[in-house]
C-alpha positions, 0 to 999 in steps of 0.5 A: 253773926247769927240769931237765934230765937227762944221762947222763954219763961222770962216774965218781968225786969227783975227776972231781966235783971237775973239772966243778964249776968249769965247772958251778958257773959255768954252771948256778949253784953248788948248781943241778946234782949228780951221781949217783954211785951210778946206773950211767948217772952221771946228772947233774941241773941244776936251772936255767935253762941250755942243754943245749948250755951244759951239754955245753959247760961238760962237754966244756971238762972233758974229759967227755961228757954226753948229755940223757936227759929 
């Protein structure tokens, strides 16, 4: 299993609370979770997806999100 890392313009629970359907389909439910107490918002999933997967299942929700690892 692989991690990747992304900076992401995720800033609260509620915008959480919207990317988790399209993560949850995407990288797995409980695979990927959101740092909310890092200033870079840093999401982290651990599976088996794409970065492109990744951004795409992000931007389908409205958000952005850049790989940093």
């Amino acid at each position: 299993m692989s991690t990747s890392k992304f900076k992401t313009n995720i800033k609260c629970a509620g915008c959480v609370a919207t990317v988790t359907p399209g993560l949850n389909q995407t990288a797995g439910e409980g695979k990927w979770e959101v740092d909310l107490g890092s200033p870079e918002r840093i999401l982290t999933v651990s599976s088996e997806v794409s970065e492109q997967q990744v951004k795409e299942a992000l931007k389908k929700a409205g958000y952005k999100g850049e790989r940093i690892d």
